[in-house]
C-alpha positions in Angstrom: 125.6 155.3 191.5 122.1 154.0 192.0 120.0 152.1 189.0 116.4 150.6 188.9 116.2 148.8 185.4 113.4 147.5 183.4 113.5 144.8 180.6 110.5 145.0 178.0 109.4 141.7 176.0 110.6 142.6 172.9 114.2 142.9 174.3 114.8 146.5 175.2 116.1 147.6 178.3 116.1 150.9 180.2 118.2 151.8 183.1 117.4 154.7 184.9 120.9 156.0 186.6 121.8 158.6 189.6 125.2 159.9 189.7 125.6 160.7 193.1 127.2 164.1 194.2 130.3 162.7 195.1 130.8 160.7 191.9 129.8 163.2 189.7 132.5 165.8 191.1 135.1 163.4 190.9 134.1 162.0 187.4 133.9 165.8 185.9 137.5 166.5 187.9 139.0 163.8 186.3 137.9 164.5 183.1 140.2 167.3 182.8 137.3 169.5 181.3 136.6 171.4 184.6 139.1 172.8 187.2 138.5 172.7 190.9 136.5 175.9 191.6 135.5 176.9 188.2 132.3 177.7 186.5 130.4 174.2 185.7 127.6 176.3 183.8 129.5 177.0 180.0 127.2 175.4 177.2 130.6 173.5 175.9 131.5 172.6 179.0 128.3 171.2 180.0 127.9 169.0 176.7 132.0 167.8 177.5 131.1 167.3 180.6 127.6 165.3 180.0 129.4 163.5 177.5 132.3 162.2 179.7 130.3 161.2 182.8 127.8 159.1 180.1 130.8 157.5 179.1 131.4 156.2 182.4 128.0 155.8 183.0 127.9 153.2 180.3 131.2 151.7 181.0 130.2 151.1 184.5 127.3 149.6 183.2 128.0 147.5 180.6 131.5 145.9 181.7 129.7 143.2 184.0 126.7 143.0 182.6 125.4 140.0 180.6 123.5 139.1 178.6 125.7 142.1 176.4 124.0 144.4 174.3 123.2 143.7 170.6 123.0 147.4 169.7 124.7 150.3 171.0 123.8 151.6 174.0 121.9 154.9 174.3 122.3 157.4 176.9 120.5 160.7 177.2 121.1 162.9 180.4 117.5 164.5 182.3 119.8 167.3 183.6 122.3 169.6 183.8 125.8 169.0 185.0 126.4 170.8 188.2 128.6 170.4 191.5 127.3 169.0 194.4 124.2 168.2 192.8 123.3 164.1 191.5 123.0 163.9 187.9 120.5 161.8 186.6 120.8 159.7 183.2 118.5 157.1 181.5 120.5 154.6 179.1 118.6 151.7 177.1 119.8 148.9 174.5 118.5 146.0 173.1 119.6 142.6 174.1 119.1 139.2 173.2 116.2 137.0 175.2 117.6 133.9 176.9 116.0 131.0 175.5 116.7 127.1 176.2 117.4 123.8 173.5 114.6 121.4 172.8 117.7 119.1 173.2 121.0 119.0 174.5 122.5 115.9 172.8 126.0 116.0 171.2 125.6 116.8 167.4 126.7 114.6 164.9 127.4 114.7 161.3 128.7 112.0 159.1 131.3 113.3 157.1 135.0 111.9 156.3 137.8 114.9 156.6 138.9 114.9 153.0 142.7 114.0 152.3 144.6 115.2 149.2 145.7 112.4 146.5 148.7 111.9 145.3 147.2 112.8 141.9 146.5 116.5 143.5 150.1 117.0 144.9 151.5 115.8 141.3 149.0 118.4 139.5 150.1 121.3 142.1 153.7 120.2 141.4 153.2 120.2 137.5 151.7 123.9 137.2 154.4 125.1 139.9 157.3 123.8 137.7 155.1 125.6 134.4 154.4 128.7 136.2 158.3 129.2 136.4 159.1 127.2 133.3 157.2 125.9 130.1 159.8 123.4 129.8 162.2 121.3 132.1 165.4 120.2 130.9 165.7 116.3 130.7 168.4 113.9 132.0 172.0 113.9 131.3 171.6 111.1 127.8 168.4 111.6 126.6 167.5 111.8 122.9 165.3 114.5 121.3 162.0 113.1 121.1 158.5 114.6 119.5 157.2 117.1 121.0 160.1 118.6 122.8 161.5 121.8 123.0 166.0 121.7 121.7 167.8 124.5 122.5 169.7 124.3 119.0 172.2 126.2 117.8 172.3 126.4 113.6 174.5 128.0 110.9 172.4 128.6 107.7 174.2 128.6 104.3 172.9 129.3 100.6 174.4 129.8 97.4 177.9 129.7 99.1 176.9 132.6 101.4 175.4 132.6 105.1 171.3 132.9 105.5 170.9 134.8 108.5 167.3 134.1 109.1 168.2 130.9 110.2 171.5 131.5 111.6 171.3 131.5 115.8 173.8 130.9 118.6 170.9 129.8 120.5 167.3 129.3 119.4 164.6 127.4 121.4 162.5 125.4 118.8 159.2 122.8 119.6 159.1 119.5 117.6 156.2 118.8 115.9 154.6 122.0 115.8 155.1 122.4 111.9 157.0 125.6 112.1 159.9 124.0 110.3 160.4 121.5 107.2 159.7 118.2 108.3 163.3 117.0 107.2 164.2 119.5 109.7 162.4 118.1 112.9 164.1 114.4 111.7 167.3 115.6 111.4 167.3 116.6 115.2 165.5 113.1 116.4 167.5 111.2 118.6 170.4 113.8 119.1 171.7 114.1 122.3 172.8 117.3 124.4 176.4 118.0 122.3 175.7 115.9 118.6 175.4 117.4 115.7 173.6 116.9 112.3 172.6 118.4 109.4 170.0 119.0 106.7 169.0 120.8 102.9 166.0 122.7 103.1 164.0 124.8 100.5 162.9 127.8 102.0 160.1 130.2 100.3 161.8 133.6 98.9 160.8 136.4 101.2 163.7 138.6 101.3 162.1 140.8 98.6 158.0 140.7 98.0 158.5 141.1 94.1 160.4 138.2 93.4 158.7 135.6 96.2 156.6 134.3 93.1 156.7 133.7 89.6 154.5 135.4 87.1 152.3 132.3 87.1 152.1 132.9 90.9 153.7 129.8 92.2 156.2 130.2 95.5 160.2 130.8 94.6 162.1 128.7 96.9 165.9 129.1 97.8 167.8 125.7 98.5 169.5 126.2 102.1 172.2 123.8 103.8 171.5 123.9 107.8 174.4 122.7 110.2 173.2 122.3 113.5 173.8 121.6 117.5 172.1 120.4 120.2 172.8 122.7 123.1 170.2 121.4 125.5 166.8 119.3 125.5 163.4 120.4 127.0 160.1 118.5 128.3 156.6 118.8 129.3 157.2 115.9 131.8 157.9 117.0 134.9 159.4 113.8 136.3 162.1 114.6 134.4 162.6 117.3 136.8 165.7 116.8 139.8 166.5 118.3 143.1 169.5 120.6 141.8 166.5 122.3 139.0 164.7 122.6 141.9 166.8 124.1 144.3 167.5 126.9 141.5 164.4 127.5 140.5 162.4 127.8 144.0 164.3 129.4 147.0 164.1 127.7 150.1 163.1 123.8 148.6 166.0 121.6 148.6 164.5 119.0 146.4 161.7 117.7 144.2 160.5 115.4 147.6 160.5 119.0 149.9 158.6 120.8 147.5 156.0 117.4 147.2 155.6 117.5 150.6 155.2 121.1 151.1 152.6 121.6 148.3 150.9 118.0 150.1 151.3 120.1 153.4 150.1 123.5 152.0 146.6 121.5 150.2 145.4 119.4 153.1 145.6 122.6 155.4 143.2 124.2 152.5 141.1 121.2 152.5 140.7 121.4 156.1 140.1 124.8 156.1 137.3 124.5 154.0 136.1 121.3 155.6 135.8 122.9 159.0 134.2 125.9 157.8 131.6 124.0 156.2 131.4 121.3 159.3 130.9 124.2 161.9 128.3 125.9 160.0 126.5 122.4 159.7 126.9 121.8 163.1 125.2 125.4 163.9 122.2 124.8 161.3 121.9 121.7 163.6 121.8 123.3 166.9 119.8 126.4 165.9 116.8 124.2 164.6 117.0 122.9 168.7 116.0 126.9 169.6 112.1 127.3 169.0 111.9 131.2 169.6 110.6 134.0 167.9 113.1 136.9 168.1 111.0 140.2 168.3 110.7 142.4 165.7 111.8 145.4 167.7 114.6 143.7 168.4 115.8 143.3 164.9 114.6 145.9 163.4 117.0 147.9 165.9 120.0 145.9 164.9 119.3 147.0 161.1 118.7 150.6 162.1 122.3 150.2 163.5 123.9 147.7 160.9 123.0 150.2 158.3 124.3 153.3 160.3 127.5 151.5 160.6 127.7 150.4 157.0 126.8 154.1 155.8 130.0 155.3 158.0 132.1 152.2 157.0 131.1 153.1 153.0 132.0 156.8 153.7 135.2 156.2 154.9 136.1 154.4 151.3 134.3 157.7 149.5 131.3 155.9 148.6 127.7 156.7 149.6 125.0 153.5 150.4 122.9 154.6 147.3 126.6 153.7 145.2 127.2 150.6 147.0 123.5 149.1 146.3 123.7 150.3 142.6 127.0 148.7 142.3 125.8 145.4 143.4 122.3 145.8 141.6 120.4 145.9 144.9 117.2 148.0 145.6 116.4 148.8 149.1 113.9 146.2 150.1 116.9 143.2 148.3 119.7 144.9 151.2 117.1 145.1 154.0 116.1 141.6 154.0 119.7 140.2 153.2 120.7 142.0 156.3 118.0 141.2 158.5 118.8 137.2 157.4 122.2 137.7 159.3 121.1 139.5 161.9 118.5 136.9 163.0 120.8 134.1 162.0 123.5 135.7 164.2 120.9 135.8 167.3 119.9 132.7 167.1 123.5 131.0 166.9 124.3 133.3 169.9 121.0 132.0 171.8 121.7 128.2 170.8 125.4 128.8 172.1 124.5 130.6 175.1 122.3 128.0 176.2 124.7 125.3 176.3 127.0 127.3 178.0 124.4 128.0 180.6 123.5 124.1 180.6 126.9 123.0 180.7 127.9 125.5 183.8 131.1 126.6 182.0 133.4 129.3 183.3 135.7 131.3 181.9 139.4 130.9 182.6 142.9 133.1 181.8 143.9 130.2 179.5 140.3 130.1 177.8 140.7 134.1 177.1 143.9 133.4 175.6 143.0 130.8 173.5 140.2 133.0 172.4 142.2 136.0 171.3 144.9 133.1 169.2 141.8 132.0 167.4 140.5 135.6 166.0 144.7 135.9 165.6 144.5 133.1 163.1 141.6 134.7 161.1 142.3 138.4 161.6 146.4 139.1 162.5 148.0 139.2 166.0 147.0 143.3 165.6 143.6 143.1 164.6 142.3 141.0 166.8 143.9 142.6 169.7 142.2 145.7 168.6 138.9 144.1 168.4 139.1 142.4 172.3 140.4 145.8 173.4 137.1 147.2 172.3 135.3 144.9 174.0 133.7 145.0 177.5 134.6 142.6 180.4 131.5 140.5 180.1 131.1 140.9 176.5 134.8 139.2 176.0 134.0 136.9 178.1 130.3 135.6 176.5 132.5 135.2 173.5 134.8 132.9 175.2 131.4 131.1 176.9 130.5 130.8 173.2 133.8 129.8 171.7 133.6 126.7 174.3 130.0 125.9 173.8 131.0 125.6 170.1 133.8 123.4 170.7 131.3 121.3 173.1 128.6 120.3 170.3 131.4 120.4 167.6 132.0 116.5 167.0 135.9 114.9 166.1 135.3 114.1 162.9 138.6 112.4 161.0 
């Protein structure tokens, strides 16, 4: 295969390619789309056939080649397909322009890795207890206090007979939420799980509308006798919370110091999460503003052309159409252009920046650096997904984003 390429200014390059006779036989063999001693010259076997031996054309290409290609590469045959003939192709992409820092000093940011209070992990342990249960039962002993929730068991009597609209095995009822008598709430002050007491109520007269008032209007009233149980105690206070409630209540979490540490565990590695996120996109705005290039407009402008393809295909797949998506999100066409074109030219430049100091730094790439690589987009993406994605990938192309990976991790500082 023989090439002569040419790189424009504004980033595009053209490569001129000869498949040699030899190559193009055993490429078109090997396809499986032509038999040895068959007819080259079908229309739909010429386009299979044109189609495979690009595919090669660009692999062969492309899977040394750095810097990679920003934008798909485009490949148009001059020729027709035939045996023991060269077949000539002309493929051209847009890539990147090497450019060098103004400065290659370590970047440095002076910020403090956040640590989670004690405060935070009680909070997080508070509306974990809630979310399974309003209330917590208290210790073995206590009294009923204000304010907490009795699991009370009552037998209502009046005029010698039982009132069933107070009567309950089991009923869960709040202190100090008015919703009984207040000689009611006292009576049940300072009980214990187990200790009974009792109290005379006057309850309005609702069993029948007619007779719930007087002529004069005024509220009838029944006098009612309540006997009544303490079968267990409730809280708001969560320290009142032990490790057997705990076990029950949350599989897997032995006590009430596991599940402190977990949730302490589970919100620094949030924090951090964050932190970094924010740290490494300080530490790129920092090393970016080093990189004094203009990117060419023909090269951008090609990245949209394709970013947009993409995103037409990508919002087709979900049965939606671009002109959908935009009046979803209350965009007009100029609003999504330059949004786009903001990412793609902050996405060149961090690629320059990195690039550089890989280049400055004479890194190479290693088995264990490529491995490290793919458990760092397995993090973010799944074990699958990011298998997929290197798989996709050409040789060089994998391994600029390794180059770049280490670069980052160069400039990055330790911060605690």
């Amino acid at each position: 295969m023989i090439t002569n390429e040419q790189t424009s200014e504004n980033g595009r390059v053209a490569i001129e390619v000869t498949v040699e006779p030899s190559e193009v036989k055993a490429w078109a063999l090997e396809s499986g789309f032509v038999e040895e001693g068959t007819d080259w010259g079908d229309d739909g076997t010429q386009r299979k056939l044109k189609s495979a031996i690009a595919a090669r054309v660009e692999h062969a290409l492309l899977n040394d080649r750095r810097p990679s290609p920003v934008t798909q590469p485009v490949i148009v045959s001059k020729d027709e397909v035939a045996e023991g003939e060269p077949f000539s192709l002309e493929a051209s992409f847009f890539c990147c322009p090497s450019a060098e820092l103004s400065s290659y000093e370590p970047i440095e940011i002076a910020w403090k890795r956040p640590v989670v209070s004690d405060e935070e992990v009680e909070q997080q342990l508070f509306e974990a207890i809630k979310s399974v249960s309003p209330t917590t039962p208290k210790a073995e002993g206590a009294q009923v206090e204000q304010n907490d929730t009795v699991d009370v068991s009552m037998l209502a009597t009046s005029e010698g007979r039982e009132y069933p609209a107070l009567t309950a095995k089991s009923r869960l009822y709040d202190l100090g939420q008015g919703f009984m008598p207040k000689a009611f709430d006292d009576a049940l002050l300072g009980l214990t799980v187990g200790q009974t007491a009792a109290c005379d109520l006057k309850v309005p007269i609702a069993d029948d509308a007619s007779t719930a008032s007087s002529d004069e209007g005024e509220t009838k009233y029944r006098d009612v006798h309540v006997e009544m149980r303490v079968e267990g105690i409730y809280s708001d206070d969560v320290s009142t919370v032990g490790d057997e409630w705990i076990a029950a209540h949350f599989p897997g979490i032995k006590s009430v110091a596991d599940m402190r540490e977990g949730l302490r565990s589970s919100l620094q590695a949030e924090r951090d999460a964050r932190f970094d996120q924010a740290a490494g996109e300080q530490v790129m705005r920092k090393l970016t503003s080093r990189l004094d290039v203009a990117l060419p407009d023909d090269l951008l402008r090609a990245q949209f052309e394709q970013a947009l393809s993409d995103m037409r295909a990508q919002l087709s797949e979900q049965g939606m159409s671009l002109e959908d998506y935009m009046n979803a999100e209350n965009l007009d066409g100029r609003q999504l252009e330059f949004m786009m074109m903001s990412g793609i030219r902050s996405q060149d430049r961090q690629m320059m920046a990195l690039d550089a100091v890989a280049r400055h730094e004479g890194f190479s790439v290693t088995q264990a650096d490529r491995d490290r690589y793919v458990s760092m987009l397995a993090c973010d993406m799944g074990p699958d997904e990011a298998r997929s994605v290197v798989d996709a990938m050409y040789d060089a192309a994998f391994d600029e984003a390794v180059l770049r990976m280490m670069a980052f991790d160069h400039v990055r500082p330790q911060l605690d």
